[in-house]
N, C-alpha and C positions, 0 to 999 in steps of 0.2 A: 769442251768439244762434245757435240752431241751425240751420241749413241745409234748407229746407222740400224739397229736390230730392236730398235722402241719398237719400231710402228708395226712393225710383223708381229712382234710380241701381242701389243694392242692388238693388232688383227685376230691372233689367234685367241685370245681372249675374249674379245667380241663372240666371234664364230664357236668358242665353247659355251658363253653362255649363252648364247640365242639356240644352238643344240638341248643346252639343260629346260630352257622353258617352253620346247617342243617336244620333248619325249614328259617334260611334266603334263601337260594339256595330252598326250596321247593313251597317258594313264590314267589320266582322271576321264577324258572320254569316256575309254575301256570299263571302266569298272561302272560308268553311268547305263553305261549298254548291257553291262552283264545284269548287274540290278536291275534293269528294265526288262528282260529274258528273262527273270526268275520270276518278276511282279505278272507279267502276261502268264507262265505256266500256275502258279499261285491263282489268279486271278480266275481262270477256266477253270481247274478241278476243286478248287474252296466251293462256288458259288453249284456245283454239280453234286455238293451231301445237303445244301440244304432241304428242308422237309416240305413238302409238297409236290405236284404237278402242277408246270405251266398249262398245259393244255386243258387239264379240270379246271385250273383258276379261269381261264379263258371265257370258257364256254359256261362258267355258273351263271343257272338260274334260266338258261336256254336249253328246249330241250333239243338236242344235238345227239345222233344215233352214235355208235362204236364205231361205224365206218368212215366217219364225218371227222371224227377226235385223231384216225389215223392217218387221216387226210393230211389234216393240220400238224401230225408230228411228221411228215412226211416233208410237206412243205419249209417247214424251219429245222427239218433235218436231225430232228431228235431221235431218228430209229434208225442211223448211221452207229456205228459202232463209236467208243468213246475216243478212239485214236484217231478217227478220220474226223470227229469233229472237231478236235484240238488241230488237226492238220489244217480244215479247212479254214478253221479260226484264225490260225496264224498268220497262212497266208493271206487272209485280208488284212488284217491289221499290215503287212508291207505294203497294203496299196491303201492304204489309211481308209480303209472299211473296218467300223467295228461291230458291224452285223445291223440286225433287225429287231425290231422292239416288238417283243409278243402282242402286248397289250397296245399298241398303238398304232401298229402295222406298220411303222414308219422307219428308215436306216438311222440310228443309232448317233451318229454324226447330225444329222440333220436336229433331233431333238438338244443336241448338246447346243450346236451355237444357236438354237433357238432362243434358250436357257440360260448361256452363257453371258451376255451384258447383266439383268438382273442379278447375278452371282458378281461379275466381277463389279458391279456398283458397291454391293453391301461390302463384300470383303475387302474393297479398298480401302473405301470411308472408314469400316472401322480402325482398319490397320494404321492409316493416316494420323485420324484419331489417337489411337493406342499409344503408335511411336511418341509422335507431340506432347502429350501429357506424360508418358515415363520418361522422358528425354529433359522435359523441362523439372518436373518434381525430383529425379534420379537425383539432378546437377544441383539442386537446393539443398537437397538430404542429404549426398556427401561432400559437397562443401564445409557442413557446419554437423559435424556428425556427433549425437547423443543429442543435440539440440531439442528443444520440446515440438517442431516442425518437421524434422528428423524421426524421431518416435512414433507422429502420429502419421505421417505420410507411409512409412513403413509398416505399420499394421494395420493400415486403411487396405493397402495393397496387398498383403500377406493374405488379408480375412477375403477381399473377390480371389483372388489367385484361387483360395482352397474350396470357393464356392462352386459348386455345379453349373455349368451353361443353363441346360434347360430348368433349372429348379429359379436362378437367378430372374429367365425371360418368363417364366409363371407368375415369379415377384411380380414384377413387374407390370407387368397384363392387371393381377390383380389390383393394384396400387394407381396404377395411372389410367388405366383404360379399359376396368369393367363396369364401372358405373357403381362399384362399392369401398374406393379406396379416400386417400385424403385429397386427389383430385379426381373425382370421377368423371369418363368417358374425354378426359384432354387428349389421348391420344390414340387413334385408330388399333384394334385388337390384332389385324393381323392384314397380309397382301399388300399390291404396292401401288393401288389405287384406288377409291374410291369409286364406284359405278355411276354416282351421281355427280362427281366430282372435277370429267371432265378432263381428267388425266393429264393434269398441268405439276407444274413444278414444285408450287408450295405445296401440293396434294402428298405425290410423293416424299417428299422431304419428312412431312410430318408422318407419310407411312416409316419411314425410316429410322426416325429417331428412337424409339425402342428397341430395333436388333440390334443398333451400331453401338447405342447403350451398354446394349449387353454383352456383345463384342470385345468392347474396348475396354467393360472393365474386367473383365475375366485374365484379359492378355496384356494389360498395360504394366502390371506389376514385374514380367521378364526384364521388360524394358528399365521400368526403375530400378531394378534392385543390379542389375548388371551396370548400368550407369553409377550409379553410386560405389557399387563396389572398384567399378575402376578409376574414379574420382579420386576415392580413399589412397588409391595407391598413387596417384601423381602430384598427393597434397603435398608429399616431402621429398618431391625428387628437387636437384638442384638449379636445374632450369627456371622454378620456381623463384625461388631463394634469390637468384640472381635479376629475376625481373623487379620483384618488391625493391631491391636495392638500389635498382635505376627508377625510384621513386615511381611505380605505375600503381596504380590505385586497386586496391583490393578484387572490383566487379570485374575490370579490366584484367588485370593477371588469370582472372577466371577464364573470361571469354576468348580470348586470344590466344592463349597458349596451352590452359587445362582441359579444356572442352573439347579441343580437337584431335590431342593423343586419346585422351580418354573414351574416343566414339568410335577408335576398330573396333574393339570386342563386339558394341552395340550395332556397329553395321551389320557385323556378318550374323547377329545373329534376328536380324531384318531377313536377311536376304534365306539362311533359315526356316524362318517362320513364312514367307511369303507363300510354300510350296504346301505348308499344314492347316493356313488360313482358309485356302481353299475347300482343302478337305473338310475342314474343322467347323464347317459354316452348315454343313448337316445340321447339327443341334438346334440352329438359332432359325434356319429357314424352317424348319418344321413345325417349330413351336409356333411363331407365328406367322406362318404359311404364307412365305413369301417366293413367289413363282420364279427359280433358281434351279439350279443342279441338284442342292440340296433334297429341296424337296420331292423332286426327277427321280432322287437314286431310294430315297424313303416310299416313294408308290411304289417304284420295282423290286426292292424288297418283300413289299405285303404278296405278290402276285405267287411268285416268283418270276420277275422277266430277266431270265438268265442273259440275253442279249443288252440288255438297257442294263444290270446293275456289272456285268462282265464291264461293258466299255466306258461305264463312270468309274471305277475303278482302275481301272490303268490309268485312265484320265488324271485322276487324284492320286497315286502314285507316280506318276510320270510329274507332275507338276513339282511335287517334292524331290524328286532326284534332278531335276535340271537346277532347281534354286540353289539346292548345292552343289551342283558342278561348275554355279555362276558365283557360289560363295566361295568356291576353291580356287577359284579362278581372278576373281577380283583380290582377294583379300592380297595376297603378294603386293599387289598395283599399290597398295593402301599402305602398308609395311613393308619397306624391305627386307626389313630384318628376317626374315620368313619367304624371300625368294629362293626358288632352288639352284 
């Protein structure tokens, strides 16, 4: 006889857990928002000890009277007390103003998605890149672990991981594309087109192949060494055990069954990395000067353009705190073992 108090049970049930994975998403919100409140006040007074004047950097090399220079801090509002401009700052940033770029006269916003496709091109590709190749070497190396393909994929990866971005894309410049290495001038030194070039696709592409280069091997080695470590541990779980015995073939037991437990860890820490790619793509646009964010937030640096390096910085903060409020957020979906 069936139990006339199941289905309420079940109901209530339901209705607790779908309670637990609304107050989990309201705290992981919260603490995405409070981190982002701390990144904006960080973000205004850091950039306010660096050493210089915007308004001397401005006007070098033009002669400009005393009264001209106070004009100008007058206008961008530098002779506002320090609390009223953190006020005024703030409140644009709720109306998604992130001010005015000293050196370029232009809203803040406006240079960013200028800048923005160039950025997100490179940092895709190499991410794409990166994953692929740790994803596929990771699942080789701990499949067959101490192996001689094992050893060597593993200190292939260990020795980029601990190498320098910019020292790596120097290599590189030198070796393939100053006109003194073992291929000399095969690959354009730096930007993302060609002036005579015509601004087509293969142009680009071959501007590309050296930051993505050096992109991918810098960071490709998280990817392998986290894949392989969780390889290792699903080499002898039982599930295993019991697929070889219903006669499936070694590559097969692989791909089917180990491959797929074994890529939580590596998703979330995709999803991760997605938010410091961004950031992290400074080094590589710089070096070779590739018309990006990057390179955006390295001229407003040299100036000081407290407006342009203020709002690429939330920017690249904000980008790493959503990745993981999406890596907190997914990762349950992926495992449940880890729902709350």
């Amino acid at each position: 006889m069936s139990d006339p108090a199941a289905p309420r049970r079940e109901g209530r049930e339901d209705t607790g857990g779908l309670r637990r994975a609304l107050r989990h998403v309201a705290g992981r919100l919260a603490t995405a928002l409070a981190s982002l409140a701390a990144v904006v006040v960080a973000a205004f007074f850091l950039f306010r000890i660096l050493p210089g004047d915007p308004v001397r950097a401005m006007t070098e090399g033009r002669e400009v009277s005393a009264q001209q220079r106070e004009e100008l801090r007058r206008q961008f509002g530098l002779d506002q007390p320090l609390w009223q401009q953190f006020a005024d700052y703030a409140l644009g940033l709720l109306r998604l103003d992130l001010g005015t770029s000293f050196q370029y006269r232009e809203p803040v916003t406006e240079l960013i998605l200028d800048r923005l496709g160039p950025t997100l091109l490179l940092a895709g590709t190499g991410t794409a890149v990166a994953v692929s190749l740790g994803l596929f070497l990771g699942t080789r190396a701990g499949w067959r672990p101490g192996s001689p393909a094992d050893r060597a994929h593993t200190a292939v990866a260990l020795f980029f991981w601990s190498v320098p971005t910019f020292w790596l894309g120097l290599l590189l410049i030198v070796l393939l594309a100053s006109g003194r290495g073992i291929t000399p001038g095969l690959f354009p030194t730096g930007g993302m087109a060609d002036p005579a070039g015509g601004g087509t696709v293969l142009d680009t592409v071959r501007h590309m192949v050296l930051p993505v280069t050096t992109m991918a091997a810098v960071v490709y080695a998280q990817y392998l060494m986290i894949m392989r470590s969780s390889l290792l541990e699903e080499r002898g779980a039982d599930y295993l055990t019991t697929a070889r015995a219903k006669g499936l073939r070694d590559a097969l037991v692989r791909r089917r069954h180990a491959v797929p437990n074994a890529l939580l860890p590596t998703v979330t820490l995709v999803f991760l990395n997605l938010g410091q790619v961004v950031s992290g793509v400074i080094l590589v646009e710089t070096v070779f000067s590739w018309p990006g964010l990057g390179q955006l937030f390295y001229s407003g640096l040299r100036v000081p353009d407290l407006g342009l390096v203020q709002g690429l910085f939330v920017l690249f903060a904000a980008s790493v705190i959503l990745m993981n409020l999406l890596a907190d957020l997914v990762y349950p979906l992926l495992d449940p073992r880890v729902r709350p």
